[in-house]
N, C-alpha and C positions, 0 to 999 in steps of 0.2 A: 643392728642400729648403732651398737658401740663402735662397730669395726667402720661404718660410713663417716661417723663423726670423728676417727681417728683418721683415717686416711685424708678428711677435709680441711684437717688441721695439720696434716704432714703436708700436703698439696700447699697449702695458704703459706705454712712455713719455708717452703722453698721456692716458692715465686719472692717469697719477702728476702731471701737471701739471695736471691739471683739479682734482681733490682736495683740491691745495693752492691752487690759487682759491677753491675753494667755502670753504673755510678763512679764507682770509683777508676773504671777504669775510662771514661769519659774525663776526669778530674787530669788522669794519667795522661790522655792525651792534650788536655789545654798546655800541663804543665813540659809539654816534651812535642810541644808543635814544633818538627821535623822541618828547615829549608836550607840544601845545600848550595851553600855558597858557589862551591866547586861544580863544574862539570867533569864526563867524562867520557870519552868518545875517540873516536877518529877516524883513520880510513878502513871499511870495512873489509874485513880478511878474508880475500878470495883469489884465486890464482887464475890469471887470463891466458889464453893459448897466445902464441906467437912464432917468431921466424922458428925455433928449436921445438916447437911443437905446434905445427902447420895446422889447422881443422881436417883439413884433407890434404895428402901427401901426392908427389906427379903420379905414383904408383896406381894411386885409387882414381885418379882422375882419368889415365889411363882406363883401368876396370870401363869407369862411368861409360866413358866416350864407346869404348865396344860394344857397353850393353844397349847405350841408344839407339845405334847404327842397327844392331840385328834386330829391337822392337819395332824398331821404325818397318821393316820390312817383314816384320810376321802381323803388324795391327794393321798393313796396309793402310798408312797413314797418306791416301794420294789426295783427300780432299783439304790436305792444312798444307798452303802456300805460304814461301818466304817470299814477304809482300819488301819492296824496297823503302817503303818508308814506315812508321811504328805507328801502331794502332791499337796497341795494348799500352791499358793507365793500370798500374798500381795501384793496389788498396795495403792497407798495413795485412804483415802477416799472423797478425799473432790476434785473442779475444782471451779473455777472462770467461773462467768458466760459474756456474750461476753460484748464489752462495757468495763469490767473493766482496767482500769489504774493503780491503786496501783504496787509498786513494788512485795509486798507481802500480804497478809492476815490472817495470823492468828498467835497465840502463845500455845504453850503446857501448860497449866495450873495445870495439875495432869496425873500422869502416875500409874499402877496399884500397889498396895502395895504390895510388896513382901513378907513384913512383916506378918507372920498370929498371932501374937500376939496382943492381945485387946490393946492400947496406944501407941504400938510402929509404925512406919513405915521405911519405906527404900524401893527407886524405884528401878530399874533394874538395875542401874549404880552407887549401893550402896550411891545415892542422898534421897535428902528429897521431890522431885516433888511428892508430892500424898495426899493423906490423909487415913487414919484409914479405912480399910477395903475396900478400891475402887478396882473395878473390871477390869475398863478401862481405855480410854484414851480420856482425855477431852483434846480436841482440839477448843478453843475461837475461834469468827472472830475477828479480831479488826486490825483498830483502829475503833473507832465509831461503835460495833458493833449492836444495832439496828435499825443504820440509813443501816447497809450492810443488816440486816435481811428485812428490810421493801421494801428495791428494790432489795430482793431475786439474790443479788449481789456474795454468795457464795455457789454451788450445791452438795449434798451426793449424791455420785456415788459410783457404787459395787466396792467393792476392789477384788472382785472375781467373775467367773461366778456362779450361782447354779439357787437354787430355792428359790420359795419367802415359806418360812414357816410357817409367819405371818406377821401380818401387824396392822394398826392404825392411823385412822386421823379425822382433824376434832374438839380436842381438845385443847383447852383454848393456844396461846403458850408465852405469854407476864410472866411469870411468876418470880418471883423475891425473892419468902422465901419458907421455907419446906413448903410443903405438902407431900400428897397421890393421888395426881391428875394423871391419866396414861398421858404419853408424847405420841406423834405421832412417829410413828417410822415401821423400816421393819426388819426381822428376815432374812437374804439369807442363806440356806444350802447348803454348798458346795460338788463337784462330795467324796471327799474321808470324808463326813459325820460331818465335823468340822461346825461350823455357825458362822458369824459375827451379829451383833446387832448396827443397827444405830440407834439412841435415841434422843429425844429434837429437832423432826423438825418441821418446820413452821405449821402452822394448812391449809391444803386443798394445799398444794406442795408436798404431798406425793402420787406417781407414782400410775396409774390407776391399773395398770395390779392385776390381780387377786393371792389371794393364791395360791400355785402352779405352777403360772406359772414363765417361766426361765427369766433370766437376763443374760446379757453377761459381761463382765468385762468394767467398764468404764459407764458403762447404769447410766443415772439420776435415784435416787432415790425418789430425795425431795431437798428441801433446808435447809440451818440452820436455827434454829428456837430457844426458850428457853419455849419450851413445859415441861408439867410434872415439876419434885422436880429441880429446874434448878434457877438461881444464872444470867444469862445474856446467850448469845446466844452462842451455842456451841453443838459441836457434841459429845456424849459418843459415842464412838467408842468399843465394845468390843467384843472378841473373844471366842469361845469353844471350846474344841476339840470334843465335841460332840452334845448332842441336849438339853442340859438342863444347865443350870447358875454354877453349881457345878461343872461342866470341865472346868471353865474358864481357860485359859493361858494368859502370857502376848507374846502380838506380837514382842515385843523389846527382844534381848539379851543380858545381858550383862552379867560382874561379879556377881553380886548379885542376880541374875535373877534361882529362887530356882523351880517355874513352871514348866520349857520347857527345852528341852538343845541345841535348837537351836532358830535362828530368823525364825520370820514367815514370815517377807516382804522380796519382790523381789528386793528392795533395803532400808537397815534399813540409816534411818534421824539421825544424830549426836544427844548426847542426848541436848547439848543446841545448838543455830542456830544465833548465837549473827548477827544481820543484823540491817541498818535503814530499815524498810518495805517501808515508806512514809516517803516522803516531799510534802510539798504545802503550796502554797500563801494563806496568808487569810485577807480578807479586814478589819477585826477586829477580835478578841477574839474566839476560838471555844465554844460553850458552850456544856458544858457534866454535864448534868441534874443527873445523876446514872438511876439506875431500876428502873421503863419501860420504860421512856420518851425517845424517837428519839432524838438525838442529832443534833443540827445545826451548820454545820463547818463553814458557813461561809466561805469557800475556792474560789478561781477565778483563769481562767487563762488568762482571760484578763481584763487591766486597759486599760482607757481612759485617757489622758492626758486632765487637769490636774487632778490628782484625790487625794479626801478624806476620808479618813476612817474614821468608828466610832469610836470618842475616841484617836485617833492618831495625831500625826505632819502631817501636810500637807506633800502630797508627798510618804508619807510612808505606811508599810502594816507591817504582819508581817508573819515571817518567822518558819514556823514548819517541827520540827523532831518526827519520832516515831521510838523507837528500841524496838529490841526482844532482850531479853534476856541481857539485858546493863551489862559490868562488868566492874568494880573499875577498876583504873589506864591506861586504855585504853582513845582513841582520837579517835573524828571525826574531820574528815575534809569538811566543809562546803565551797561554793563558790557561785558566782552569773557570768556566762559567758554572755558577748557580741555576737550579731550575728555572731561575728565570731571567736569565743570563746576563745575571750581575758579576762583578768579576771575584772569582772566589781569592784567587792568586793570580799572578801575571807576572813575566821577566821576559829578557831577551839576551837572544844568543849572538854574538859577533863571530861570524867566518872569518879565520886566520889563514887558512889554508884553500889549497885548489886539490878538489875530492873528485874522480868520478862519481863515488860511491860513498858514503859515508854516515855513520851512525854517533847521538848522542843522546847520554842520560842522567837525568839529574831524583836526588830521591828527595820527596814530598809527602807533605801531610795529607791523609785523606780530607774530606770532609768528614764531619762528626754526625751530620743530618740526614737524614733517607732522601733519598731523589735521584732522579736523573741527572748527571752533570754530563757536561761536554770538556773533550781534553782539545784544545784546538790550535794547529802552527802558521804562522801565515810567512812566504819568504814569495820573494820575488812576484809579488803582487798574485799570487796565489795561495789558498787556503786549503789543509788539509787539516778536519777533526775527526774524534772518535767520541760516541758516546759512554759514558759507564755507570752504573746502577750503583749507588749505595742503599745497602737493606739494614731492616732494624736489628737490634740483637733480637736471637730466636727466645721466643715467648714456650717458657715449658711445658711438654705435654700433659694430656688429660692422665688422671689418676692410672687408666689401667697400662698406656704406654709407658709409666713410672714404674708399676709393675713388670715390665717387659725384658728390663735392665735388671740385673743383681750383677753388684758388686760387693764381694767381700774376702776377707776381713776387712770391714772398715769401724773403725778406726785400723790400721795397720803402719807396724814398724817396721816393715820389708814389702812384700809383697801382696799386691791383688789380685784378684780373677774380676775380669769382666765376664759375663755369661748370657745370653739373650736367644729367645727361641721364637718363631715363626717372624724371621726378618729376609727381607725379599733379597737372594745370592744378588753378591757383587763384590765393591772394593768397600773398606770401612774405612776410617782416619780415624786418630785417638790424638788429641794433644791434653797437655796435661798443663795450664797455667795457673800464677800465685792470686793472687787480691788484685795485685798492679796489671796484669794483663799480662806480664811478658811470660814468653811460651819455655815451659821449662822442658820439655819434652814433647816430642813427634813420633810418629811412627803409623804403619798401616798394619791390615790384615785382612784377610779375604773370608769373605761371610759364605760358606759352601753348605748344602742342606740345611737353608734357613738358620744355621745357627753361628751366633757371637761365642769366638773362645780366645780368649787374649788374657795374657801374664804380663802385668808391668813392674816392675820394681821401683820404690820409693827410696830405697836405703840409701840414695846420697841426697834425699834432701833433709831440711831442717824439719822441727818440730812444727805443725801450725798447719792452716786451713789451707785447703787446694781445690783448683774444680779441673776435672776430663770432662772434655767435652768429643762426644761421639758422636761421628758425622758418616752418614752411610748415601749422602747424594740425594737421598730423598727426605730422610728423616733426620734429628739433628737433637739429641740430649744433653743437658751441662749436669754433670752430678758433683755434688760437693765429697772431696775427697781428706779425710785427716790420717796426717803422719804424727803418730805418737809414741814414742819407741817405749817398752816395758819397762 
């Protein structure tokens, strides 16, 4: 009976100290409400293929052209006629695979050179989107695109029905400067004898089905990939009017478009598409490594109260934009709505510059209230939000998960043991903060045979009261910690 009434009173005692943490670290954030003045952004860092790094080289085009000529004549293709006028419409080549959230995905990075003069160029829209002798149409995923390639987050699907004419997989696709490496890719011939050419897909995401056989319009191809002579992950998308590289057309029409004299698609895309694709929350910094490294955003769409970023004012995160096609003298409108979509915060961002691509961030206060908020951009008469969850601080467990934790020496002048037994294997976090919230130390440890075993040292901080708080993704502890030197 003594032992229940002492534990209910240790229980009672440390919800009553946790309370008045949460408290004061609430106080911490009214008094250090975070809003940068400043942005910080600009064109996003990626490297596009060009004249010195062709998608495909005459070498491979070459390859191409032999290998359709002899499929042609082992699939005995005699019932697909080159009809003299076009009868195949374009659908977009690319789909989002399920799961994705992004507003948008990708940007136009080069469209096919009009120009047949050696130095000179001009896209379809008497633009400069291209380079020196390009065939096609390089379509990027982005933002972050080979963290989209690596979770096969964006799928090449037929823009037409036909047959597979050739194909290729299985090859290197991480690639980042010229070669002569073949890309992974599928050839489809269409019913009136034209062929499209999907190029630079993941390695072993390209479609089972054999030479030969049919596809119907909208069928999975593969995924994006940056296989073959390829610059970052992106689809060469290109067109024939027949069955060899030297019928190219361009699928876009425009003024300057000297090819074709119509469009190929079933509905042609404006030639620029100025949108925010994305917004999202990020608990610190994205980092964008360049060619090949995976990028880590760092993105969240829920915070725990009270919470700290790396790097940041207590309280705060920060807030990212990505546009297509950004042009000078233009405004976004940025905001942060309440559950009931009052406006919690609101600014706007003026375009100084002309971006294909381009990213900005600004850092901000969270809210302090539990709810669902909306983070939402609006530019060019379109709107891209995200939602994100704030949660309350965690309420401390029942007596016997109190029991579950030992930590000691506590009181301690150096060092502690954390020690914990039947906790479910995985990853654990450990931060260690003061009264005011701010995070005096980080670090992880991996929970193997159900048990917590982690050494922290206190020796450089000062005398006085501290909470670790231990977070294992399911379960989630604040113990009050004192450094008292002898």
């Amino acid at each position: 009976m003594q032992n229940f009434i002492f534990l209910k009173m240790k229980r009672t005692f440390i919800i009553t100290l946790q309370l008045i943490f949460n408290s004061l670290l609430f106080i911490s954030y009214a008094q250090n409400y975070v809003f940068e003045s400043s942005v910080n952004g600009g064109a996003y860092p990626f490297k596009e293929n060009d004249a010195a790094q062709p998608c495909i080289s005459p070498q491979q085009y070459e390859i191409l052209d032999k290998r359709c000529a002899e499929n042609i004549k082992l699939i005995k293709t005699d019932t697909i006629h080159h009809k003299s006028s076009l009868s195949t419409a374009l659908n977009w080549p690319l789909q989002v695979a399920p799961g994705f959230t992004d507003c948008n995905y990708y940007i136009l990075t080069a469209y096919v050179d009009e120009n047949t003069t050696t130095g000179a160029i001009r896209d379809y829209d008497c633009g400069t989107n291209t380079y020196d002798g390009h065939k096609g149409t390089d379509i990027c995923i982005w933002p972050f695109p080979f963290y989209k390639m690596d979770h096969s987050q964006v799928q090449v699907i037929a823009a037409a029905p036909g047959t597979i004419l050739d194909k290729d997989d299985g090859n290197f696709d991480r690639n980042c400067a010229s070669n002569s490496l073949t890309a992974n890719y599928v050839i489809i011939q269409h019913s009136d004898g034209s062929c499209a050419l999907y190029w630079h897909m993941k390695s072993g995401s390209v479609t089972t089905k054999a030479i030969g056989q049919t596809v119907t319009a909208g069928e999975y191809l593969g995924a994006v990939g940056s296989s073959g002579s390829s610059t970052a992950p992106h689809l060469h998308f290109e067109v024939w009017s027949g069955t060899t590289s030297s019928t190219y057309i361009d699928p876009y029409y425009g003024s300057c478009n000297t090819l074709n004299s119509a469009s190929w698609w079933a509905s042609q895309k404006p030639h620029a598409e100025p949108a925010v694709i994305k917004v999202s929350v990020h608990t610190s910094n994205a980092v964008i490594p360049g060619c090949d490294t995976t990028e880590t955003p760092n993105e969240s769409t829920t915070y725990r109260m009270p919470f700290q970023g790396q790097g940041l004012p207590a309280g705060s995160v920060k807030f990212y934009i990505f546009i297509r096609d950004e042009i000078p003298g233009t405004t976004v409108n940025l905001s942060i709505l309440n559950p009931g979509e009052s406006v919690f915060n609101s600014w706007t961002f003026n375009c100084n510059n002309s971006y294909n691509g381009s990213y900005w961030m600004w850092t901000k206060a969270l809210p302090t209230i539990a709810g669902t908020y909306t983070y939402k951009a609006t530019y060019n008469g379109l709107t891209c939000s995200q939602n994100f969850e704030m949660l309350n601080p965690s309420v401390i467990n029942e007596p016997e998960d109190i029991r579950q934790i030992q930590i000691f020496p506590n009181p301690s002048d150096d060092l502690i043991t954390i020690s914990a037994d039947e906790i479910e294997n995985g990853v654990c976090s450990f931060s260690l903060k003061n009264i005011l919230g701010q995070i005096l130390l980080e670090t992880s440890g991996t929970i193997e045979n159900r048990t917590i075993k982690k050494i922290i040292s206190l020796s450089e901080l000062q005398n006085g009261i501290y909470f670790l708080i231990i977070d294992t993704g399911k379960t989630r502890w604040i113990k009050k910690i004192i450094k008292q030197n002898k």
